[in-house]
C-alpha positions, -999 to 999 in steps of 0.1 A, spaced: 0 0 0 15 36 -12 9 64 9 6 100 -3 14 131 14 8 164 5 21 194 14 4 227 19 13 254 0 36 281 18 17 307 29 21 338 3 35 374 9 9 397 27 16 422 0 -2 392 -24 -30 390 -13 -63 406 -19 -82 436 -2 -115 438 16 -135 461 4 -168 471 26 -190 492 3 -217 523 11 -245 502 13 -229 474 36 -223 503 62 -254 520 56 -269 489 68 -250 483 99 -251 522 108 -290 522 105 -295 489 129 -267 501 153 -289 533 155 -320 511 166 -299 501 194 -301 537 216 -333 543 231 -355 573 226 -347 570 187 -372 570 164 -370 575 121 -379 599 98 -409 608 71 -395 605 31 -387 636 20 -393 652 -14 -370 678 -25 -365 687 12 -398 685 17 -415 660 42 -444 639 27 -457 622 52 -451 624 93 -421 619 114 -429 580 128 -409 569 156 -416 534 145 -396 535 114 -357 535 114 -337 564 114 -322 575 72 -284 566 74 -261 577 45 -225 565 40 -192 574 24 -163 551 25 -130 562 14 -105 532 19 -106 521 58 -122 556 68 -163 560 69 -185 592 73 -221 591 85 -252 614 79 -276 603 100 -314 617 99 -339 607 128 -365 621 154 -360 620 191 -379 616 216 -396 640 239 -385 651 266 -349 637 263 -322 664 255 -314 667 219 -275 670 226 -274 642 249 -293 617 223 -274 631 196 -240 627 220 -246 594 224 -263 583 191 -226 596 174 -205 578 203 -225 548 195 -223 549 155 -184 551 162 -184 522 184 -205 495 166 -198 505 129 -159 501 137 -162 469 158 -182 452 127 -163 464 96 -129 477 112 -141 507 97 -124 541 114 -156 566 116 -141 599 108 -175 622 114 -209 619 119 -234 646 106 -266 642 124 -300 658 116 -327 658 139 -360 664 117 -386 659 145 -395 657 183 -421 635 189 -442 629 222 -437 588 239 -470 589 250 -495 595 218 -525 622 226 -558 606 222 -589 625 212 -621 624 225 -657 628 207 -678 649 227 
């Protein structure tokens, strides 16, 4: 009986081998969920030429746009907060957060964060009454 052995290719130069590339879309995605994760958070109505068609829902997910240059990402972030919690708190810890998550799942370095906040709205709803 002939035995076979065979050996494992040596392991190339690092300068060889290919890139990962994480495109806008990947870390739009992971951006917009890592937003969901801070409380008091809520999304944003679709906008028309600036305009907002529809209402501010604090049930939809926050708009997240990104820019990757190389291993560097920027955010701009659109969502509603809400009310009574301070805007530069929420908005603090919403970019602190963003920095955090987006680096620790792509190895992404987050550069800046714009954040727009297009709406306050109210935890507890108003209900009207019919007299």
């Amino acid at each position: 009986m002939t035995t076979v052995t065979a050996t494992a290719p040596a392991p190339s130069d690092v300068g060889e081998r290919g890139a990962l590339t994480i495109g806008d879309t990947a870390v739009e995605r992971i951006a917009t969920t890592a937003v969901t994760e801070v409380d008091g958070i809520g999304g944003t109505a679709a906008r028309v030429l600036g305009v907002a068609v529809g209402s501010e829902d604090p049930d939809r997910s926050a708009k997240v746009t990104a820019t990757v240059a190389g291993d560097t990402a920027s955010l701009t972030v659109r969502l509603s907060i809400s009310y009574p919690q301070s805007v530069l708190q929420t908005t603090d810890a919403v970019r602190e957060h963003l920095i955090r998550r987006v680096h620790e799942l792509t190895g992404l370095a987050v550069e800046r964060v714009d954040i727009t906040v297009t709406a306050l709205y109210s935890a507890h709803a108003a209900t009207r009454r019919v007299q």
